[in-house]
TORTI-514198 format. One record per atom (N, C-alpha, C): z, x negated, y negated; residue in one letter. Coordinates in steps of 0.1 Angstrom, whole numbers, plus 5000, padded with zeros to 4 digits. Layout:
ZXYA;...
END
This chain:
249623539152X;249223399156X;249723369170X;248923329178X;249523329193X;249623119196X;250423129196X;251422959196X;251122909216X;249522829215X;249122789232X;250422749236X;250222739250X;251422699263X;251022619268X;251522549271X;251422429284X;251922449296X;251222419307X;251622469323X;252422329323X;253822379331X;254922299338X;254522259348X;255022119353X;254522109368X;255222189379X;256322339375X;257222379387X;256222499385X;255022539381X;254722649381X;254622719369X;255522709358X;255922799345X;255322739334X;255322839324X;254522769313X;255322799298X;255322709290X;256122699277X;255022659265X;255922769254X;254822769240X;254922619235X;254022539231X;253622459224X;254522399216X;254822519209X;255522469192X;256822549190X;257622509189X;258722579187X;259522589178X;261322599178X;262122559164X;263322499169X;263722379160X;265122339168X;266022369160X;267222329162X;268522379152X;269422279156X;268922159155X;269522049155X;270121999142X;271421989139X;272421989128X;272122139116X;271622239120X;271622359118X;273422369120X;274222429103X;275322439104X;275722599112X;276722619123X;276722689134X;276922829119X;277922839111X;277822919103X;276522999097X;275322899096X;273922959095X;272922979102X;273822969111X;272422939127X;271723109131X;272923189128X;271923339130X;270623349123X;271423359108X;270123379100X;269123279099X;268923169104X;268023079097X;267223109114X;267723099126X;266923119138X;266323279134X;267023349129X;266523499128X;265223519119X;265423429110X;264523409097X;263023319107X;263323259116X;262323169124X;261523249135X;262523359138X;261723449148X;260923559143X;261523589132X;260823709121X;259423609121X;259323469112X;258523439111X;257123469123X;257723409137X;257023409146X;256923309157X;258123229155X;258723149169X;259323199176X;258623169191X;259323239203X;260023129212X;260323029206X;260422909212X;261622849207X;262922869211X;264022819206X;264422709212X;264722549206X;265622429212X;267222449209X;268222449215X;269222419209X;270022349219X;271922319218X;271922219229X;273722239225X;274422219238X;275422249237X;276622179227X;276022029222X;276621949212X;276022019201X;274822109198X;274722129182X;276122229181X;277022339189X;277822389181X;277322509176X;275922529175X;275222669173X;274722749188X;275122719191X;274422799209X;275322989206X;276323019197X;276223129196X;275423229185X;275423119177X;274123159164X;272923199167X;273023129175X;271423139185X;271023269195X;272223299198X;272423439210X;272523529199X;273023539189X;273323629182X;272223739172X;271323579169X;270023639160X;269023649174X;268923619190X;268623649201X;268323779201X;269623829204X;270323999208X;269724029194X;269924019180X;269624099175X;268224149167X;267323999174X;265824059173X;265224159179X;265424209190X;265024309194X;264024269201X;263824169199X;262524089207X;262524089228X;261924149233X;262324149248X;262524029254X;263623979263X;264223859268X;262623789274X;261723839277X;260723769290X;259423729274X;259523759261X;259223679251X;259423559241X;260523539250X;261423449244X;261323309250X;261423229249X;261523069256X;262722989248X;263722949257X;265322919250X;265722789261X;265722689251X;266322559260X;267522549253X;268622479262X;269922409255X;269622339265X;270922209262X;270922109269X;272722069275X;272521949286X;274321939290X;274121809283X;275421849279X;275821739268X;277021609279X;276921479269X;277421359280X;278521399288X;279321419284X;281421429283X;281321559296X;280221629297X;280021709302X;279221669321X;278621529322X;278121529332X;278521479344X;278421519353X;278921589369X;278721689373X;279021689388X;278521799393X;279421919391X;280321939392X;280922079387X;281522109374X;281521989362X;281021979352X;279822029348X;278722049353X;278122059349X;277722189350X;277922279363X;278022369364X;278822459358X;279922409353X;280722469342X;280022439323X;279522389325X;278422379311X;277322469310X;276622499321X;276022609322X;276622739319X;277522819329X;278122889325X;278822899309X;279022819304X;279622829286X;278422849282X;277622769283X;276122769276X;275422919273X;275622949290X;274823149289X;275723249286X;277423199284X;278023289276X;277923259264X;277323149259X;277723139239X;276423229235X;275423189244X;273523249243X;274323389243X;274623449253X;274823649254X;273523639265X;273223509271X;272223519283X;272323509292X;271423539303X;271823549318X;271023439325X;269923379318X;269223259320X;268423179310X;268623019311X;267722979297X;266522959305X;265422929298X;264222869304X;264322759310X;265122639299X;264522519303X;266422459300X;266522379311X;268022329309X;267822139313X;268322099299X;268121909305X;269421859302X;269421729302X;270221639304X;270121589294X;271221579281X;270621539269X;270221389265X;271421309275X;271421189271X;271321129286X;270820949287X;270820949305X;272220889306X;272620789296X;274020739297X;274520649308X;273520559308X;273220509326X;274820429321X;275520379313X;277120309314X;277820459324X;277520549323X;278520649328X;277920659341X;276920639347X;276120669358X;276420759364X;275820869357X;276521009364X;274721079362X;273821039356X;273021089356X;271821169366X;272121089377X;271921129392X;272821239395X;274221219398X;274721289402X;274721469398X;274321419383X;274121529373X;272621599373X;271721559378X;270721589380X;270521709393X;271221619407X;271321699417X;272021869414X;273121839404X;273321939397X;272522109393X;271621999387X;270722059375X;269422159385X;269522069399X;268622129407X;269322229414X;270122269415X;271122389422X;271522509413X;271222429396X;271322579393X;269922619384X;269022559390X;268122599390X;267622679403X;268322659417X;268122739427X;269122879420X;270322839415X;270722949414X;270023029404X;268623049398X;268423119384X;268823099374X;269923009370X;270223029355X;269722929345X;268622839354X;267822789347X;266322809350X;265322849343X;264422879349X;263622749353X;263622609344X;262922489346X;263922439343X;264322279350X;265022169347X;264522039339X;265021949331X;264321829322X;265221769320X;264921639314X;265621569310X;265121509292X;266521439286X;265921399271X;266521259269X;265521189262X;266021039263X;265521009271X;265321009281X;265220929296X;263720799297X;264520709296X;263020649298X;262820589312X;261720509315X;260720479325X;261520479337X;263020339332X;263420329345X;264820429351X;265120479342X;266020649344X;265320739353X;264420709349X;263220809358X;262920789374X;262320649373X;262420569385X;263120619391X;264420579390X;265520589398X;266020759397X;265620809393X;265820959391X;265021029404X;263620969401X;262421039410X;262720959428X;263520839429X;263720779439X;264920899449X;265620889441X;266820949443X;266821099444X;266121159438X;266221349440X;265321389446X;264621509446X;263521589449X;262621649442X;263121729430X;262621819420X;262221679409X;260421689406X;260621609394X;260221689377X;261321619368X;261721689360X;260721769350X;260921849348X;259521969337X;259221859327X;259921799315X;259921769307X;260721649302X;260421559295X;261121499290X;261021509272X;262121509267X;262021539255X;262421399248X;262121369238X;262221179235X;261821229216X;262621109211X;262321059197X;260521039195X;259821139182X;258721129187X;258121139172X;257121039167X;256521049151X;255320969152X;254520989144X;253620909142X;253820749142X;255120729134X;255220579136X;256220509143X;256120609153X;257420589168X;256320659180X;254720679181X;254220709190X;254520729207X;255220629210X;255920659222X;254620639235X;254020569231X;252120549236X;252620529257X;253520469256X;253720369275X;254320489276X;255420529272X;256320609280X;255620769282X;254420819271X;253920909271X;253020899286X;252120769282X;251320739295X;252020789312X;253220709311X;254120719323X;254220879325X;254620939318X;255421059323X;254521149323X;252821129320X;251621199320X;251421189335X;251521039342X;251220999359X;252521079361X;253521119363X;254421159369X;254221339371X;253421389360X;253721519359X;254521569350X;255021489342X;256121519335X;255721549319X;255821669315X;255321699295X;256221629289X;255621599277X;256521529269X;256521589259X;258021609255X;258521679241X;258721599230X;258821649218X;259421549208X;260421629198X;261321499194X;262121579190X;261921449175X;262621499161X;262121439150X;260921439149X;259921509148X;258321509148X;258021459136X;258921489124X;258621459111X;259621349105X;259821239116X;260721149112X;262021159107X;262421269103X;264021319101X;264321249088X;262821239078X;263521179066X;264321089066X;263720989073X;264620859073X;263420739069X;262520769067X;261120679059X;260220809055X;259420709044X;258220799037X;256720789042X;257020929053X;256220959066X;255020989056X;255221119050X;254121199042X;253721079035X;254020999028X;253320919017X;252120839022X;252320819036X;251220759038X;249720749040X;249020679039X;247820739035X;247320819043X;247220789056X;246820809065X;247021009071X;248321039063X;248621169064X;248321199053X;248621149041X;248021209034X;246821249027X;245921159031X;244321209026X;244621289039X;244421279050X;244221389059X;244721569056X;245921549047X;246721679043X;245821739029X;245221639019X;244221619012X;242921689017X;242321639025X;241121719027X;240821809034X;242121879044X;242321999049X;242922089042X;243622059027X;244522159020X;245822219025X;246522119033X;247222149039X;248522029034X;249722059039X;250721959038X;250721879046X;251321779042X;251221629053X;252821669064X;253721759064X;254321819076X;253021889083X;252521959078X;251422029088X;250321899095X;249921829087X;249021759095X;250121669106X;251121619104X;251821559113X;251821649127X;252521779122X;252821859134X;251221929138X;250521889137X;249121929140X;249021799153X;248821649144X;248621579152X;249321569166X;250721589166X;251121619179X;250821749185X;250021849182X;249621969190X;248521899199X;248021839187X;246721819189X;246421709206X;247421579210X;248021479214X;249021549223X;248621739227X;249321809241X;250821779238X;251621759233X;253021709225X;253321859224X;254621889233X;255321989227X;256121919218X;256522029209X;256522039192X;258122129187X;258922039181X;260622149177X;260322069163X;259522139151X;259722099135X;261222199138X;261722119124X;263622249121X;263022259107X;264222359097X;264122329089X;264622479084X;265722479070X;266822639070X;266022699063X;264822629059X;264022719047X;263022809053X;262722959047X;261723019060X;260322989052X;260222989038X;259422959035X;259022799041X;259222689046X;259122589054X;258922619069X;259422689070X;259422739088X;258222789090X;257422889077X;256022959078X;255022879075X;255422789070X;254422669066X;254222559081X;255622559086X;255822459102X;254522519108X;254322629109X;254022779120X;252722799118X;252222759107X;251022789101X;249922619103X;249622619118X;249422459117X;248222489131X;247522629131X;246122699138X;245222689132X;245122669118X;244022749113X;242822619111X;243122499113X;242622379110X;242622269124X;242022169120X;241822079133X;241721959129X;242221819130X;242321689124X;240921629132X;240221579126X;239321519131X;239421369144X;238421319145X;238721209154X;239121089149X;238221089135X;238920999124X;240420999125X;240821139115X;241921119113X;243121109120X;242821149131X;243821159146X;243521029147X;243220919151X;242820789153X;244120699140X;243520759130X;243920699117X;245620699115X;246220849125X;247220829127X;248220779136X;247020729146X;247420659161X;247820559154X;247020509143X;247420359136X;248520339131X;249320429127X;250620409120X;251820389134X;251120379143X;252720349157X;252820209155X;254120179151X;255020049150X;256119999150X;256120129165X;257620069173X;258820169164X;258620179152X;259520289142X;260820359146X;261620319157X;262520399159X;263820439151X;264320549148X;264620589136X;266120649142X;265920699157X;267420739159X;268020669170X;268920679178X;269620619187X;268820549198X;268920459210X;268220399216X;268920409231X;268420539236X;269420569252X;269820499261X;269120379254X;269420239267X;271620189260X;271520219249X;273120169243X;273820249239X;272820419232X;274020499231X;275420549238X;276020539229X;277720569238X;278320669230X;277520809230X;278420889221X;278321019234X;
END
């Protein structure tokens, strides 16, 4: 099953759909990422707050999988941003990996009370001259982070990665960062179980008359909506069912029917106040 790519605005291109290992316990993170690549993810999220960045290098090295197959983000975490901080985050980062470059390296949070996000950014663009990242992004970041982001630097950023569900659509900021050049990632695709996503109709007749699960029609709908895609989940039997989201197409109806469920829904932290 060959998982489409999206062209970056720096030139490079990243698989669609991937796996994250976000609160993935660092203890299980070999096997459940190893269990995810067996499946057939070549597309790994992980980030230097989850704690698994060596779990991740480990079931890495031990796939056998060739490095130039592989697509591997982490991220610089807050406590961490500045400029030779940050440069010192990289380096832990591609020693915990056992790697010599990640693909995609962002900014996890913008933390505009610390206002280092600029400074941290200029960062992010030097080690990306130096190779050890191959694309730079940011996560969280909204409109006016950006602004002043795109005022202030040179390189504008591959990606932004943002809180992203059917009933958290993300409709303006998607628009925005579409004019800028910028893909948009999502992270919670399947709402993180914090409301009863699948119950709703809307996903579920749609899961109904494709024979499919209402995770699959969700994570369809954002393929569908150019949305790169990180479903998690320790089960591989869940992982093959994440993975398995080619063989079908949501109609205009039903894609419409789930535009309808956006109602503002935000379910995790709000980057404008987070202070962690």
């Amino acid at each position: 099953m060959t998982v489409p790519t999206i062209s970056l605005n720096d030139g490079t291109t990243i698989p669609q759909l991937g796996f994250g290992v976000f609160k993935v316990d660092p203890d299980e993170t070999e096997r459940i990422v190893s269990d995810a690549l067996e499946v057939g993810y070549r597309h790994i999220d992980t980030a230097a707050v989850y704690g698994n960045e060596v779990g991740v290098g480990r079931a890495i090295e031990k796939s056998g999988i060739p490095r130039d197959e592989l697509y591997v983000t982490t991220k610089l975490w807050n406590s961490d941003q500045g400029t030779q901080s940050a440069f010192d985050a990289i380096d832990l980062s591609l020693e915990k990996l056992g790697l010599e470059h990640v693909n995609l390296y962002l900014i996890h949070w913008p933390r505009p009370d610390l206002d280092k996000y600029v400074e941290s950014w200029l960062a992010l663009e030097e080690i990306q001259r130096s190779g050890k990242a191959t694309s730079i992004g940011v996560s969280n970041f909204h409109e006016n982070h950006l602004d002043r982001l795109l005022a202030e630097t040179t390189v504008v950023p591959a990606v932004d990665q943002v809180e992203l569900h059917p009933t958290f659509a993300q409709a303006p900021l998607r628009e925005y960062l579409a004019s800028k050049g910028i893909h948009t990632e999502a992270w919670g695709p399947l709402g993180q179980g914090k409301y009863d996503l699948f119950g709703l109709p809307a996903i579920a007749d749609a899961a109904a008359a494709h024979g499919v699960s209402p995770a699959q029609v969700v994570i369809r709908w954002h393929l569908q909506k150019g949305i790169i895609v990180f479903p998690k989940s320790n089960s591989r039997e869940r992982m093959a069912e994440n993975f398995d989201v080619f063989g079908f197409e949501l109609s205009g109806e039903q894609m419409g029917a789930i535009d309808a469920l956006d109602a503002g829904n935000r379910v995790g932290a709000d980057p404008e106040a987070a202070r962690f």
